[in-house]
C-alpha positions in Angstrom: 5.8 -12.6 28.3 9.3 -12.5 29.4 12.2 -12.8 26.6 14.4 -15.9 27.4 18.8 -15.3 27.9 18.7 -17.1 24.7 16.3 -14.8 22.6 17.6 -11.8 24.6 21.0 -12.3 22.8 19.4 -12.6 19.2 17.7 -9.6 19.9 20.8 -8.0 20.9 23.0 -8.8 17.9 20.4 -7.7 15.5 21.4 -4.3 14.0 18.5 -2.5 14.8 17.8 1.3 14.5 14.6 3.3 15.0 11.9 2.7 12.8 13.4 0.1 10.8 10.7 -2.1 9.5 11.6 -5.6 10.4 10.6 -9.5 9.1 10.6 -12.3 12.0 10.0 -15.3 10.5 8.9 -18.4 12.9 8.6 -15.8 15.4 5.4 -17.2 16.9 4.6 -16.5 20.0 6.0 -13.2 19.6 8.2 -12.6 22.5 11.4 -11.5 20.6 9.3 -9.2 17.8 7.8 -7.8 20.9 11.3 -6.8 22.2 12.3 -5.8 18.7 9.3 -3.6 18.7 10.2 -1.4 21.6 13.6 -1.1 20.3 12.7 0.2 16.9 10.5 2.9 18.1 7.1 3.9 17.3 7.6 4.4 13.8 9.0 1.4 13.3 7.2 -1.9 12.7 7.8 -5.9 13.3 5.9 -8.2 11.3 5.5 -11.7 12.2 5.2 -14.7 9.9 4.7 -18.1 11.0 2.9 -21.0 9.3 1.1 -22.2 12.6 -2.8 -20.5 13.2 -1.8 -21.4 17.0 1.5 -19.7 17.4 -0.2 -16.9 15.7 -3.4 -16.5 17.8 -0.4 -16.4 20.2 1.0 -13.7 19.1 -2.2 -11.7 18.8 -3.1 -12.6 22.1 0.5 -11.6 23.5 1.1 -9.0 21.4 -1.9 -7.2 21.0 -1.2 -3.8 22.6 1.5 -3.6 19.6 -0.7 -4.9 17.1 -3.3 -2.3 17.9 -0.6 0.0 18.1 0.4 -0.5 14.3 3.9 -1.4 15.5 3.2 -5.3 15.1 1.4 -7.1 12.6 1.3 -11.0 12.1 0.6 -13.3 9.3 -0.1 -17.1 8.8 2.5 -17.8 6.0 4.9 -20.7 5.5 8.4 -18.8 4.8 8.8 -20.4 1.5 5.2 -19.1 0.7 5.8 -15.5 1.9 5.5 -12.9 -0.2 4.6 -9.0 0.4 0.7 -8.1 0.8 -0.1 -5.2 -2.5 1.3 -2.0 -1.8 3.2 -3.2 1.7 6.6 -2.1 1.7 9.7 -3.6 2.0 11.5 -4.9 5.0 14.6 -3.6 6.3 15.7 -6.5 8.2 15.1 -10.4 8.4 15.8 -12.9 11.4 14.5 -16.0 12.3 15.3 -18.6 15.1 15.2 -22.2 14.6 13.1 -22.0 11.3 13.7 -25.6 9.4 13.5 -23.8 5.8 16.7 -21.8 6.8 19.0 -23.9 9.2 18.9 -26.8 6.5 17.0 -29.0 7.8 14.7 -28.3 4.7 16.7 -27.7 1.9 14.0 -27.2 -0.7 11.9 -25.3 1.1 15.1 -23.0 2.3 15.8 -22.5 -1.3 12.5 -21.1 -1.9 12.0 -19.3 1.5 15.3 -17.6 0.7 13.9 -16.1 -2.5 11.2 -15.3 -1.2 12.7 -13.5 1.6 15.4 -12.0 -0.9 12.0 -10.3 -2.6 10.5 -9.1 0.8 13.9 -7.1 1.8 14.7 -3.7 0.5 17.9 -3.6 -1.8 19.7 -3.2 1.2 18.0 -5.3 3.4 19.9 -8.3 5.6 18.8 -11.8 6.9 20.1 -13.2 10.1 19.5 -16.5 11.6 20.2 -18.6 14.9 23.3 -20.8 14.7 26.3 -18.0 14.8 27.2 -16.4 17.9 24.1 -16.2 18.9 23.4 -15.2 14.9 25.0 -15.6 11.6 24.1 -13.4 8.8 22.7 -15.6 5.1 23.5 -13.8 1.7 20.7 -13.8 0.0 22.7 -12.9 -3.6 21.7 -10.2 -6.1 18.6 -8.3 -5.9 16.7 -6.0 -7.4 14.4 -2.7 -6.5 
């Protein structure tokens, strides 16, 4: 699967480091969490959240080299239904790319994806989405752990 100019540039402005585990949500079909992937290293890991069963059989089926690798998983999620699995650790980093909960379109539902997102994320942790130049960063306010 090649990675579009546009999803190239996301991928580029992302601050990425070696194995940084990383959230993409809406990422289905997997072609930028596959780039991200290869960026991060092998002890790094992307997971994939996106609420259609399609554009995640995608991603398994595009992505499946990764997946078996450990360095990708994927789950069938709504944003503003994610939440971290029992004993999965936290994410370092968030993006997503026109995802309605977080560009507004969706206000509700960006309310709650945000906090949901907020509780997925290390202390430290940082969401991006499309709409800056390519990205703008979204403060996510105070958190704990």
């Amino acid at each position: 699967m090649v990675l579009s100019p546009r999803l190239r540039a996301v991928v580029d402005a992302l601050p990425l480091r070696p194995g940084m585990r990383v959230l993409e949500i809406g990422g289905a079909p997997g072609a930028a969490a596959r780039e991200v992937a290869t960026r991060i290293g092998e002890r790094g890991h992307v997971l994939v959240v996106d609420r259609s069963a399609k554009g995640i059989a995608l991603t398994e089926q595009h992505a499946a080299d990764e997946i078996r690798a450990g360095r990708m998983g994927v789950r069938c999620v709504a944003a503003e239904d994610f939440e971290l699995l029992p004993g999965e650790a936290p994410y370092d980093l968030a993006f997503a790319v026109r995802v309605g909960a977080l560009d507004g379109r969706h206000p509700r539902a960006g309310e709650r994806a945000r906090g949901r997102i907020r509780a997925a994320l290390t202390p430290s942790g940082r969401l991006f989405i499309d709409g800056g130049d390519p990205l703008r960063e979204v403060e996510l306010g105070e958190r704990t752990g």
